[in-house]
PDB file with one MODEL, atoms N, CA, C and O in Angstrom:
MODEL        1
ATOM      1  N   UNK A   1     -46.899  -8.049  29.099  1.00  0.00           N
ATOM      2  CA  UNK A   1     -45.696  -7.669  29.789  1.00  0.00           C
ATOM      3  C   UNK A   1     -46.064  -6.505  30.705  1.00  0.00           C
ATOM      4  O   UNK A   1     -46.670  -5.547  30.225  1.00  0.00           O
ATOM      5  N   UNK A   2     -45.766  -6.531  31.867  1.00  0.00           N
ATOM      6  CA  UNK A   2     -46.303  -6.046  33.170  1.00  0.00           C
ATOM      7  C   UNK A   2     -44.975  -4.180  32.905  1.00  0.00           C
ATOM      8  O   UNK A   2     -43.837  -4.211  32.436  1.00  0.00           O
ATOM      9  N   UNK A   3     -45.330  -3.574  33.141  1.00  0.00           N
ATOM     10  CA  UNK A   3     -44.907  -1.916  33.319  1.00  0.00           C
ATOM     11  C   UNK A   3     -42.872  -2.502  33.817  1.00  0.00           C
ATOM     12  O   UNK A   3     -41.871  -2.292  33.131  1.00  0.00           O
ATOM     13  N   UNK A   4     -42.927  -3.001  34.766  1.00  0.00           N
ATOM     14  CA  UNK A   4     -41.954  -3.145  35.331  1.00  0.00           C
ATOM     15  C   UNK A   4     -40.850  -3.873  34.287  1.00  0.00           C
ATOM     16  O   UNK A   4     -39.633  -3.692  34.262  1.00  0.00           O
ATOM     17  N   UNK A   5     -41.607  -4.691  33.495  1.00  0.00           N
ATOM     18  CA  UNK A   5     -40.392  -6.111  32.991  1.00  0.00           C
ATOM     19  C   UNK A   5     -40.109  -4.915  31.763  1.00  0.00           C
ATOM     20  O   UNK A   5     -38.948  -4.935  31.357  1.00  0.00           O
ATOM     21  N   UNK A   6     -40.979  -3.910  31.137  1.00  0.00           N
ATOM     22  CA  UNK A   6     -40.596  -3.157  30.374  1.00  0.00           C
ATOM     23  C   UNK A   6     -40.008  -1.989  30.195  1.00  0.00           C
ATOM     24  O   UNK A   6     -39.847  -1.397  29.128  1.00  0.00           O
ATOM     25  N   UNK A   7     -39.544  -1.520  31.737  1.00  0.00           N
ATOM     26  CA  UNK A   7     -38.014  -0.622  32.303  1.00  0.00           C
ATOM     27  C   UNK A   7     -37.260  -1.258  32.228  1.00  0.00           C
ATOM     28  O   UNK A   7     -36.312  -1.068  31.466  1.00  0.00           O
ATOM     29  N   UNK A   8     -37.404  -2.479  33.150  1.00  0.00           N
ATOM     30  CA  UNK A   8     -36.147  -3.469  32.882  1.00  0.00           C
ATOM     31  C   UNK A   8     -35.680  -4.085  31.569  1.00  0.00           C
ATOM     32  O   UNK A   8     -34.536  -4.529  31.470  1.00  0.00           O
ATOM     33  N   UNK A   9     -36.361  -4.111  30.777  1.00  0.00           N
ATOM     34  CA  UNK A   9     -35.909  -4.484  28.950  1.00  0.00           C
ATOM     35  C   UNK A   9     -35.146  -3.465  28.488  1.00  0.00           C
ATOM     36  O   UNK A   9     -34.030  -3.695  28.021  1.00  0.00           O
ATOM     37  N   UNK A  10     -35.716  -2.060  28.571  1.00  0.00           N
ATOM     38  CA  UNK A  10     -35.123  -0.826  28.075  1.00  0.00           C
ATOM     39  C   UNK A  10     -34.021  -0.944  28.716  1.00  0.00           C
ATOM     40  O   UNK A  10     -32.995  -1.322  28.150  1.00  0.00           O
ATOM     41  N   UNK A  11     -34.061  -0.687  29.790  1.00  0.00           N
ATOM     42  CA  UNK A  11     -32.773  -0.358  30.749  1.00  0.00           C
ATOM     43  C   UNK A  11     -31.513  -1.211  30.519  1.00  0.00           C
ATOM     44  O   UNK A  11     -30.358  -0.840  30.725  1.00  0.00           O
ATOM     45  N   UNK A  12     -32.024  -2.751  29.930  1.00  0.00           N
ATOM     46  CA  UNK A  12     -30.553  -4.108  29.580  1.00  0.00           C
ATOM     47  C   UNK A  12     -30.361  -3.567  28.381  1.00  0.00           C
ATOM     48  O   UNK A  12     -29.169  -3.622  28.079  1.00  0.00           O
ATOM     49  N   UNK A  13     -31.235  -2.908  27.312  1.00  0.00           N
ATOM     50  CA  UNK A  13     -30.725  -2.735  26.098  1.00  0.00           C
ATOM     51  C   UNK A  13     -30.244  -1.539  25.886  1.00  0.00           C
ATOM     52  O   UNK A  13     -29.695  -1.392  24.794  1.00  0.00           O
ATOM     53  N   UNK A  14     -30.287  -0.360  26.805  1.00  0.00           N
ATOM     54  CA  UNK A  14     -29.216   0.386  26.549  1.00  0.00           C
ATOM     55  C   UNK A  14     -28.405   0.538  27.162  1.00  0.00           C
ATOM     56  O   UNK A  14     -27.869   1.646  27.121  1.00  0.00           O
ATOM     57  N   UNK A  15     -27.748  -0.751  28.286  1.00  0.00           N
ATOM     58  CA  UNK A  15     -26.767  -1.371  28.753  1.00  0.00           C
ATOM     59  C   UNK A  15     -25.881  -1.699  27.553  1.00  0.00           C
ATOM     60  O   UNK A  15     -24.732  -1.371  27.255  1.00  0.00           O
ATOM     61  N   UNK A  16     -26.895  -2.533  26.911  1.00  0.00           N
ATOM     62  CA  UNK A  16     -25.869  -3.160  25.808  1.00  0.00           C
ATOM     63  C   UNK A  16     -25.710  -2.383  24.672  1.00  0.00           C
ATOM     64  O   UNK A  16     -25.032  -2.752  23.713  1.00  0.00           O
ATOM     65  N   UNK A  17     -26.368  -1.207  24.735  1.00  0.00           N
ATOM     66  CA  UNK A  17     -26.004  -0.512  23.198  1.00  0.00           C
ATOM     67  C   UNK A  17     -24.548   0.225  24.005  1.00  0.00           C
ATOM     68  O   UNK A  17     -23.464   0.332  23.431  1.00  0.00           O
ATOM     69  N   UNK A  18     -24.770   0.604  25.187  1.00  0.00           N
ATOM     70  CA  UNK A  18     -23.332   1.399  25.628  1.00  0.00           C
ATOM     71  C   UNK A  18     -22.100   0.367  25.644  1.00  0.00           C
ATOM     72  O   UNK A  18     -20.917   0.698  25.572  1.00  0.00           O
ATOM     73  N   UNK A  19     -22.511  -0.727  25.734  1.00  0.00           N
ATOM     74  CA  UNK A  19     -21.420  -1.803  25.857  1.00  0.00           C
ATOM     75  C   UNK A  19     -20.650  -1.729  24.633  1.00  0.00           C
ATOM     76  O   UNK A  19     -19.534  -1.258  24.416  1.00  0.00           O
ATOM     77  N   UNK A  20     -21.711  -2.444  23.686  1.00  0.00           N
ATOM     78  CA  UNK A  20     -20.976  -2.105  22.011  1.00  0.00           C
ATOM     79  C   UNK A  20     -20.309  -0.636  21.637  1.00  0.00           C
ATOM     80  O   UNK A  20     -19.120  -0.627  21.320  1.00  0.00           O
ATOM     81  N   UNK A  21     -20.813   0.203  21.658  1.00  0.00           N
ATOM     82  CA  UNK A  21     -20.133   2.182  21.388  1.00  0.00           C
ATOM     83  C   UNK A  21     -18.814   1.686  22.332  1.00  0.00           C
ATOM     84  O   UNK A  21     -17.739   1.564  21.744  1.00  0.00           O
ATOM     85  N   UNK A  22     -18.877   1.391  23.813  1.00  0.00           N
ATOM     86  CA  UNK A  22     -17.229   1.288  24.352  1.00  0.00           C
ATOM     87  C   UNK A  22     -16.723   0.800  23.527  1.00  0.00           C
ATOM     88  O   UNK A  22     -15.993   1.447  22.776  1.00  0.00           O
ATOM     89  N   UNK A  23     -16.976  -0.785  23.342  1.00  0.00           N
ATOM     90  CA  UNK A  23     -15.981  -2.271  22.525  1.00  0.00           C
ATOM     91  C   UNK A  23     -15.630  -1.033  21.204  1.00  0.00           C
ATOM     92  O   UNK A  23     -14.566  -0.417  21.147  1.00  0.00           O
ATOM     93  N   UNK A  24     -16.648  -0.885  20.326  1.00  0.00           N
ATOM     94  CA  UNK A  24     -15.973   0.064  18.635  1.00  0.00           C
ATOM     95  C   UNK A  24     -14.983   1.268  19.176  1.00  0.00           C
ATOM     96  O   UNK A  24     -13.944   1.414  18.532  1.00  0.00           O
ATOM     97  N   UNK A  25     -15.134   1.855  19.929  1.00  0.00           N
ATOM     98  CA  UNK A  25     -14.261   3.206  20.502  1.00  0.00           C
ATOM     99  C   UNK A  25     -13.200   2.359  20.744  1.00  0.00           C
ATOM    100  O   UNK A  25     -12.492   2.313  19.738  1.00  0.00           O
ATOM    101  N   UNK A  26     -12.760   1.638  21.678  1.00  0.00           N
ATOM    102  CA  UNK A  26     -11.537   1.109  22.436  1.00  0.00           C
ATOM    103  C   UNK A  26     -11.209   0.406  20.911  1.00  0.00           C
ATOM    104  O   UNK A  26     -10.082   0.808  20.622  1.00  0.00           O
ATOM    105  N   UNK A  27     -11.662  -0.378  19.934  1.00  0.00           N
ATOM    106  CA  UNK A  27     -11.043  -0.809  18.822  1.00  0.00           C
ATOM    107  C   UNK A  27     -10.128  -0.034  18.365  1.00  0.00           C
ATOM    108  O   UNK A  27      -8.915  -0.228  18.283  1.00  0.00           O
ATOM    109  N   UNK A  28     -10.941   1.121  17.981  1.00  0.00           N
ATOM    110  CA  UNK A  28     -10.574   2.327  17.226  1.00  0.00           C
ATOM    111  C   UNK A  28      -9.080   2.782  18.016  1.00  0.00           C
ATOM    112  O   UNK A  28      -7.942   2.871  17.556  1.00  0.00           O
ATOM    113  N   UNK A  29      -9.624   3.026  19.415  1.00  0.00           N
ATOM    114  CA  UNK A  29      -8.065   3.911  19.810  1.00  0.00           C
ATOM    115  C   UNK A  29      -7.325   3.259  20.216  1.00  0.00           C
ATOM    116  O   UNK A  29      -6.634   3.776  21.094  1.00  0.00           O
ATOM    117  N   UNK A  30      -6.979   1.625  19.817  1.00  0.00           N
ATOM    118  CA  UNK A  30      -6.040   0.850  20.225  1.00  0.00           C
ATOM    119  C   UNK A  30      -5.630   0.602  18.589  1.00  0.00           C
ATOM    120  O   UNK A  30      -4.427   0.864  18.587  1.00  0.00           O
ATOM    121  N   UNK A  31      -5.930   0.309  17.481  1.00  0.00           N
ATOM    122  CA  UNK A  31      -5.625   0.557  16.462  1.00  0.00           C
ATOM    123  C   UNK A  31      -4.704   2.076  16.139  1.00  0.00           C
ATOM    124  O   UNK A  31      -3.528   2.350  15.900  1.00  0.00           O
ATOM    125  N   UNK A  32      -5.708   2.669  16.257  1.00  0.00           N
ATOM    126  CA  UNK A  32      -4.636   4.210  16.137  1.00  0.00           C
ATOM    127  C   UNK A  32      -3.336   4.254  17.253  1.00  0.00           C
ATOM    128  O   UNK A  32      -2.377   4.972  16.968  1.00  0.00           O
ATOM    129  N   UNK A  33      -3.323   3.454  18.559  1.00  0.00           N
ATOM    130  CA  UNK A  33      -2.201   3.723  19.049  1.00  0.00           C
ATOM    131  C   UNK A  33      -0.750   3.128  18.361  1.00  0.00           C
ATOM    132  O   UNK A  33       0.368   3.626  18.238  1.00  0.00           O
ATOM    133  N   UNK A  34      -1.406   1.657  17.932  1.00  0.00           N
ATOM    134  CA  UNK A  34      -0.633   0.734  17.141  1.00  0.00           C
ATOM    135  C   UNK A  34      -0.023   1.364  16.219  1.00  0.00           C
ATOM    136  O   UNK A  34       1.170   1.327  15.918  1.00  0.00           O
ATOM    137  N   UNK A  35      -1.161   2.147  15.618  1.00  0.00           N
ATOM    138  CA  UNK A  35      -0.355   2.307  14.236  1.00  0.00           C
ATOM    139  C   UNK A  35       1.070   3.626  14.618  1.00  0.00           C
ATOM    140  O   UNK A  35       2.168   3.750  14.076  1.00  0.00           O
ATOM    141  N   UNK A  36       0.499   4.337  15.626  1.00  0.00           N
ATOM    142  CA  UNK A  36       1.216   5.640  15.881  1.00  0.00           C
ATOM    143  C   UNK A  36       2.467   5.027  16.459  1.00  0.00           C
ATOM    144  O   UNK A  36       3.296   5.928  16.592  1.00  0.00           O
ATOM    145  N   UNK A  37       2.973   3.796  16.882  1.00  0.00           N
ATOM    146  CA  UNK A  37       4.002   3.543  17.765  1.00  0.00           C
ATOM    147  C   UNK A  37       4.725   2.328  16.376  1.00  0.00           C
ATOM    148  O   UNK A  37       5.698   1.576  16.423  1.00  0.00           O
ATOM    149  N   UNK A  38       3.958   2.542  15.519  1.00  0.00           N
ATOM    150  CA  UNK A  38       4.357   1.486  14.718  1.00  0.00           C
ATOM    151  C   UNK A  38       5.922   2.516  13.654  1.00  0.00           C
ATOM    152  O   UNK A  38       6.087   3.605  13.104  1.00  0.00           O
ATOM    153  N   UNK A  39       7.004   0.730  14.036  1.00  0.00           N
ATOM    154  CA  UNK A  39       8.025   1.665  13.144  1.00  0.00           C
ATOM    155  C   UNK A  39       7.796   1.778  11.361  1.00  0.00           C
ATOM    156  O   UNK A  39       7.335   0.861  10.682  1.00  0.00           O
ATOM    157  N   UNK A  40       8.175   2.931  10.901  1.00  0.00           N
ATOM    158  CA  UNK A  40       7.798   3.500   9.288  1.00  0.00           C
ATOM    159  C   UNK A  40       9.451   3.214   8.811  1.00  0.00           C
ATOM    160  O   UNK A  40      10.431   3.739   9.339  1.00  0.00           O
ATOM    161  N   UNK A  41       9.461   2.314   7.759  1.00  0.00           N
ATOM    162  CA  UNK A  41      10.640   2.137   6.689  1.00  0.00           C
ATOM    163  C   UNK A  41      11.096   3.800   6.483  1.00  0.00           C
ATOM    164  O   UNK A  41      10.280   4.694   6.706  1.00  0.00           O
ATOM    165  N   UNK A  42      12.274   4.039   6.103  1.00  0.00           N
ATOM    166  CA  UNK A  42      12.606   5.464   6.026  1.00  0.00           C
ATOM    167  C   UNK A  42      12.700   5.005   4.463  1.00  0.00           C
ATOM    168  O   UNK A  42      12.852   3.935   3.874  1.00  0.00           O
ATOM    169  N   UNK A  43      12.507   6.568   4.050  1.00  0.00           N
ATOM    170  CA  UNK A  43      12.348   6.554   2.481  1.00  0.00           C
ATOM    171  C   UNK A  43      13.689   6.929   1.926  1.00  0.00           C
ATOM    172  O   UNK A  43      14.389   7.763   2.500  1.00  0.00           O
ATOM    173  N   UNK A  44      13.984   6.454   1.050  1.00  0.00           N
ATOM    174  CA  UNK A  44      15.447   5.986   0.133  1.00  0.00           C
ATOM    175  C   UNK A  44      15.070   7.214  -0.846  1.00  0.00           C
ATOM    176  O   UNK A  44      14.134   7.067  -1.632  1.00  0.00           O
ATOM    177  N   UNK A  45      15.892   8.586  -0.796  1.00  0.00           N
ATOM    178  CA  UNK A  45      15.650   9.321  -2.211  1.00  0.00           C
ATOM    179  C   UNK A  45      15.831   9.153  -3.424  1.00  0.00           C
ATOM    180  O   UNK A  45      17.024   9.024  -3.701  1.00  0.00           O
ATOM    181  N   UNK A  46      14.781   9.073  -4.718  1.00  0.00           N
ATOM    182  CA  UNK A  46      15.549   8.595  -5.799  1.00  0.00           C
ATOM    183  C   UNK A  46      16.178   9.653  -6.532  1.00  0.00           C
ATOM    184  O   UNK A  46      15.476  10.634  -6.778  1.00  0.00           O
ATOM    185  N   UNK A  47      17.122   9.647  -6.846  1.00  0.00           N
ATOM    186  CA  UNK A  47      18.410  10.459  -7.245  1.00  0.00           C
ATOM    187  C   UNK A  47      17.758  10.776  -8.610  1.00  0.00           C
ATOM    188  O   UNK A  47      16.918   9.976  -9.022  1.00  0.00           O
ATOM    189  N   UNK A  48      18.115  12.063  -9.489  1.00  0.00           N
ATOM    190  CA  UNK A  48      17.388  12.556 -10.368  1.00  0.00           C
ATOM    191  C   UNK A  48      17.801  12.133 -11.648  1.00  0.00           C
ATOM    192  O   UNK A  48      18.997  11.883 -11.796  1.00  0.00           O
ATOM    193  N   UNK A  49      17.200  12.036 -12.389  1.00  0.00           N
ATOM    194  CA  UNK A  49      17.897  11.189 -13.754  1.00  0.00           C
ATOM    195  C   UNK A  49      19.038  10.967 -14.088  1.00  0.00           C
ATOM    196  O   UNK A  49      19.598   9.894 -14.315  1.00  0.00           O
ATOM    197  N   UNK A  50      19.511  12.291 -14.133  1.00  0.00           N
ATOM    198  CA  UNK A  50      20.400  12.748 -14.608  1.00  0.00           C
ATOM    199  C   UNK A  50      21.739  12.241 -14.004  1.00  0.00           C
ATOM    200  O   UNK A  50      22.717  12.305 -14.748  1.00  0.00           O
ATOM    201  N   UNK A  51      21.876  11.841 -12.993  1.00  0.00           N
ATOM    202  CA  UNK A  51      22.721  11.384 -11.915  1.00  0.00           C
ATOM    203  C   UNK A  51      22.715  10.011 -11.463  1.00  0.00           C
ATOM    204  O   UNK A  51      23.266   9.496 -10.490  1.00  0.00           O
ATOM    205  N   UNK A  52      22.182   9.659 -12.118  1.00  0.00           N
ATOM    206  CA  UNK A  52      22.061   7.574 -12.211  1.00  0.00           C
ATOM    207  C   UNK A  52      23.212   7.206 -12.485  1.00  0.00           C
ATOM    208  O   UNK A  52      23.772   7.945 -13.294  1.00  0.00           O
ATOM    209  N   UNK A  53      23.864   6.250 -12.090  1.00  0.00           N
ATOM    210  CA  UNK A  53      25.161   5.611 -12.366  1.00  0.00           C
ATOM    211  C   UNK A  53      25.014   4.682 -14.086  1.00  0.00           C
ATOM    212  O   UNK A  53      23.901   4.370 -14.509  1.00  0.00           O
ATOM    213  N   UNK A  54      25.957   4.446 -14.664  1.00  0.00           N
ATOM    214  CA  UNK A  54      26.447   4.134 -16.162  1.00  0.00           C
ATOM    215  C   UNK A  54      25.166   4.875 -16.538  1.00  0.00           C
ATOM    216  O   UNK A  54      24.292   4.023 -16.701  1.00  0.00           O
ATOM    217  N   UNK A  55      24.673   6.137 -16.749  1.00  0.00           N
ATOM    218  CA  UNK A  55      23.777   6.573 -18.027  1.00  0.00           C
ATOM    219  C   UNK A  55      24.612   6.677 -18.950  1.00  0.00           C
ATOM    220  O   UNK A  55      24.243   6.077 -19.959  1.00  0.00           O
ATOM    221  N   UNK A  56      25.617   7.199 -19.046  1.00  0.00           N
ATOM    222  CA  UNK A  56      26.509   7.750 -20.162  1.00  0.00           C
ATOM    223  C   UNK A  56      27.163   6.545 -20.711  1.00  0.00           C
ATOM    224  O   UNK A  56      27.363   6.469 -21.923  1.00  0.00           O
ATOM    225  N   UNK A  57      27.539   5.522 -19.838  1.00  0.00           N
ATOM    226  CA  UNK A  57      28.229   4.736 -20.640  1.00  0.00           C
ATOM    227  C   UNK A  57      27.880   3.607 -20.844  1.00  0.00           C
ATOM    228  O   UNK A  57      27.247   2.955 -20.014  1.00  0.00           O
ATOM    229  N   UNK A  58      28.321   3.057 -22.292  1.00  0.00           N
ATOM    230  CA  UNK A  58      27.640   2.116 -22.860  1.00  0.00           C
ATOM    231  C   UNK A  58      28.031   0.628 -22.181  1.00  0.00           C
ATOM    232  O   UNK A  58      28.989   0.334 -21.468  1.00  0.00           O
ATOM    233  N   UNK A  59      26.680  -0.377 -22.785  1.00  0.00           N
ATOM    234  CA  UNK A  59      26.960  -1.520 -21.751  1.00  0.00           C
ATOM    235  C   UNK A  59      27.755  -2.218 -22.998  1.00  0.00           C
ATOM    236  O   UNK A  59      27.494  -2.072 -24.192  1.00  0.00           O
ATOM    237  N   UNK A  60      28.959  -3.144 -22.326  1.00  0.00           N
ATOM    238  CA  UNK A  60      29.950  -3.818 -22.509  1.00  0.00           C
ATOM    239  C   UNK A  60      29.242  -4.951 -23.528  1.00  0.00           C
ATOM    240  O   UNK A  60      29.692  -5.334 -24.608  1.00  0.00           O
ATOM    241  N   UNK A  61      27.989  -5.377 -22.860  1.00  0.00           N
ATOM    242  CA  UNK A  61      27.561  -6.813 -23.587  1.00  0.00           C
ATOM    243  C   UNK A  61      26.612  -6.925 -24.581  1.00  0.00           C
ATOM    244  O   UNK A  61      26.029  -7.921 -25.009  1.00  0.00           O
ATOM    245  N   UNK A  62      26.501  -5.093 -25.065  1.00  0.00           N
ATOM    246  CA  UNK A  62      25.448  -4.727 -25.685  1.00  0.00           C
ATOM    247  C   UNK A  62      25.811  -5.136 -27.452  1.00  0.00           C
ATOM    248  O   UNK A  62      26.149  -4.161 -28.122  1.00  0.00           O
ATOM    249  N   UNK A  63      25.771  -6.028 -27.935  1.00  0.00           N
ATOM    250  CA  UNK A  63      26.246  -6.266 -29.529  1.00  0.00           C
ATOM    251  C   UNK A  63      25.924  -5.295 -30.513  1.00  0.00           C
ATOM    252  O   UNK A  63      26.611  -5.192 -31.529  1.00  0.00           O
ATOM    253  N   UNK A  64      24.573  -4.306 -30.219  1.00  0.00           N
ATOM    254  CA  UNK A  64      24.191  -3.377 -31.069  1.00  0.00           C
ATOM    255  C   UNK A  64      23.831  -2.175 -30.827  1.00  0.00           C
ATOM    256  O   UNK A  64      22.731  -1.849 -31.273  1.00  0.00           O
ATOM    257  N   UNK A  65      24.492  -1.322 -30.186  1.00  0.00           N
ATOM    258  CA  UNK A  65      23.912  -0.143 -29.100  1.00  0.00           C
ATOM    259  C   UNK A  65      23.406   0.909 -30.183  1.00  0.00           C
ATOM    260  O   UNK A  65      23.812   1.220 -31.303  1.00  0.00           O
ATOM    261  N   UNK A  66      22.028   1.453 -29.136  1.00  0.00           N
ATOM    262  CA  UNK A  66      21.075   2.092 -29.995  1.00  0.00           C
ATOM    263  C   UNK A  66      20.013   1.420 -30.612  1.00  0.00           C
ATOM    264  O   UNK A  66      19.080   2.063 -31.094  1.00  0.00           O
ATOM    265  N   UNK A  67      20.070  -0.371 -30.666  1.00  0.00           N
ATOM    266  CA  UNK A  67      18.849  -1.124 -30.517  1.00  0.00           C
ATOM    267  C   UNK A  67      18.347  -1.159 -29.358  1.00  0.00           C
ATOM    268  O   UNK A  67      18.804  -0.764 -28.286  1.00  0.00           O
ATOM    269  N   UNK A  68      17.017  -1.838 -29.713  1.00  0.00           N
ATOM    270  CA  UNK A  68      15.898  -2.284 -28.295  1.00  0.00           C
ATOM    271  C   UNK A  68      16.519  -3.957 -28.293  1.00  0.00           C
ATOM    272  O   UNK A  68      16.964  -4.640 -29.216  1.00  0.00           O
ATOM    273  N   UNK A  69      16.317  -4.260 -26.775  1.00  0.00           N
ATOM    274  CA  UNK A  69      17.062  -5.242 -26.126  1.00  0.00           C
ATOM    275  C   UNK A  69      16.671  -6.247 -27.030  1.00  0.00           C
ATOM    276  O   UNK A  69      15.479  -5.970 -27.172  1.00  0.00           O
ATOM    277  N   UNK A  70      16.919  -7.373 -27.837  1.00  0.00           N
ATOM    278  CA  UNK A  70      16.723  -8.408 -28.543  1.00  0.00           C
ATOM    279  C   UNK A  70      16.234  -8.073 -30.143  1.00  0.00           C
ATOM    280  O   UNK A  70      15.687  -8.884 -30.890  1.00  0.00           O
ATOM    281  N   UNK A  71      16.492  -7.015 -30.385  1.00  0.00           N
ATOM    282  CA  UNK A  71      17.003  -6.659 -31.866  1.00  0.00           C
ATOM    283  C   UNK A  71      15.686  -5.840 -32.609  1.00  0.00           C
ATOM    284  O   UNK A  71      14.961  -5.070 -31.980  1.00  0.00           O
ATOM    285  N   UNK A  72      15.558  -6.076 -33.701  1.00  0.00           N
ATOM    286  CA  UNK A  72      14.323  -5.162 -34.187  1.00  0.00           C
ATOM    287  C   UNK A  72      13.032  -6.158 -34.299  1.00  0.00           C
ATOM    288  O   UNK A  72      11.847  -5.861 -34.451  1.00  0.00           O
ATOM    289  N   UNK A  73      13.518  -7.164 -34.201  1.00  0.00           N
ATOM    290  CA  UNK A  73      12.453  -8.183 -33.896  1.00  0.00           C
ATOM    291  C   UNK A  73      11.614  -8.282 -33.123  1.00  0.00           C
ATOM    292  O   UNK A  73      10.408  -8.422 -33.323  1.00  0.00           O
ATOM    293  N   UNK A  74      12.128  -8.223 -32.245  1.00  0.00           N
ATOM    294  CA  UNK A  74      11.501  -7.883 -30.882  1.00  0.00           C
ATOM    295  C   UNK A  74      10.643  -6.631 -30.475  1.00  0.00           C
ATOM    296  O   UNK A  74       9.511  -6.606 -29.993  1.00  0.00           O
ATOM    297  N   UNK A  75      11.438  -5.661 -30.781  1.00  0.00           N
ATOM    298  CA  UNK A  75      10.694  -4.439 -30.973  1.00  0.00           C
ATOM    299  C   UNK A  75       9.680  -4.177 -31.731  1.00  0.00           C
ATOM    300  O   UNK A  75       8.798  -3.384 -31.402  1.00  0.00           O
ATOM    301  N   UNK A  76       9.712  -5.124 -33.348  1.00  0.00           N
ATOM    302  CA  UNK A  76       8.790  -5.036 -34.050  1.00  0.00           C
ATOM    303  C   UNK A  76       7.237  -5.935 -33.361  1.00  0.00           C
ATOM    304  O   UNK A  76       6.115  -5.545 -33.683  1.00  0.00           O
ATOM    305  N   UNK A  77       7.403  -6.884 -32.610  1.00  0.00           N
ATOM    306  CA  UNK A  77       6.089  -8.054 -31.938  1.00  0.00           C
ATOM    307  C   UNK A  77       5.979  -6.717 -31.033  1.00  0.00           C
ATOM    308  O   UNK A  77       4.932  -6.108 -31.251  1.00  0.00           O
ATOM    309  N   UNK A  78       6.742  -6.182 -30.159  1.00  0.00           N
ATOM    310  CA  UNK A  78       6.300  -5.389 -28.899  1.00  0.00           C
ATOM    311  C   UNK A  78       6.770  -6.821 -27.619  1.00  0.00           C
ATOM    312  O   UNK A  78       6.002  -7.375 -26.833  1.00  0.00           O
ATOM    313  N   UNK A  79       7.956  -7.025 -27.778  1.00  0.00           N
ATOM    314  CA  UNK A  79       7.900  -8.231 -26.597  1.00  0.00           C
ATOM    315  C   UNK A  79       8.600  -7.520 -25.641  1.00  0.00           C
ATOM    316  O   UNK A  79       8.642  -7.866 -24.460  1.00  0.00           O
ATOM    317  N   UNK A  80       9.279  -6.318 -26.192  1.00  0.00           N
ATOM    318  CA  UNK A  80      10.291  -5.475 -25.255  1.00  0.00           C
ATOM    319  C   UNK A  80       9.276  -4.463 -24.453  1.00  0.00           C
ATOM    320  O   UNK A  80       9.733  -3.553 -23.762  1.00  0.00           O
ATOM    321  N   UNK A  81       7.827  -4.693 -24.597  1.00  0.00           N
ATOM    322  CA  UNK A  81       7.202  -3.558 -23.978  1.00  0.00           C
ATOM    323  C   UNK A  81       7.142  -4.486 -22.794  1.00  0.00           C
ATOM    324  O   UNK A  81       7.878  -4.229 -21.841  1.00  0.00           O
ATOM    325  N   UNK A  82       6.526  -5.302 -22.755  1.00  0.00           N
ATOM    326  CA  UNK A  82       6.089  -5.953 -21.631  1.00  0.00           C
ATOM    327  C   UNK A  82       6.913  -5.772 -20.474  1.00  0.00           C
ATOM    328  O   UNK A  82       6.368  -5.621 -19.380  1.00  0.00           O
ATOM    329  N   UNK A  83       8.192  -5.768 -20.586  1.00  0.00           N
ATOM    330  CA  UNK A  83       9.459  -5.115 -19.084  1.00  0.00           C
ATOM    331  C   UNK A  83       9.449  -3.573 -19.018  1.00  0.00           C
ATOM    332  O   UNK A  83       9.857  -2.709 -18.243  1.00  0.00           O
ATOM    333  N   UNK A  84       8.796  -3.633 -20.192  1.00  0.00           N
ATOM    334  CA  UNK A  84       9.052  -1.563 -19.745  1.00  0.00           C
ATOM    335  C   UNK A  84      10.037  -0.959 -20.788  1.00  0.00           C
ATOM    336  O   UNK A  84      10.174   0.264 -20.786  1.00  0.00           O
ATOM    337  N   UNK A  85      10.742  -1.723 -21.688  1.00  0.00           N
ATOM    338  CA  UNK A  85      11.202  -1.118 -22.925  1.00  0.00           C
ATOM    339  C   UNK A  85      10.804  -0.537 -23.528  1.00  0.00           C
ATOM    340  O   UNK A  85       9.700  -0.948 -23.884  1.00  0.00           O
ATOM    341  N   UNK A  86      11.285   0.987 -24.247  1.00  0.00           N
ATOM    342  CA  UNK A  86      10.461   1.151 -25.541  1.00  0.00           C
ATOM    343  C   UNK A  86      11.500   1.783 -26.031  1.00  0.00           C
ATOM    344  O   UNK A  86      11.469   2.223 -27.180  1.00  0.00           O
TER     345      UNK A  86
ENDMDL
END
């Protein structure tokens, strides 16, 4: 390979290394524009325990209040954990 064809090799390949660095940069700051113009769900406050609607009062369809939901049976296998009972 003659002096000349091997400026010209260098010279296409860091053509193309600058090509690729643009293409990843322009990814990058067209992503970040997206995301910056992108609309955000507004956040719903959750109200503090204490202030939850029926805490105090008992449920109507409850046959045994002060059990775990489906009796001591249930509670005894652990089937009431699986929803989050305890």
């Amino acid at each position: 390979m003659s002096g000349a064809a091997a400026v010209v090799a260098v010279v296409l390949f860091v053509f193309f290394l600058v090509g690729v660095a643009v293409g990843i940069v322009m990814v990058i700051a067209v992503s970040v524009r997206r995301a910056s113009r992108a609309v955000r769900p507004e956040r719903v406050p959750v109200a503090p325990p204490r202030t939850w609607p029926y805490l105090d009062e008992a449920d109507p369809g409850d046959d045994e209040p002060g059990e775990p939901p489906g009796g001591r049976r249930a509670a005894a296998e652990g089937l009431g954990q699986q929803a989050g009972w305890r």
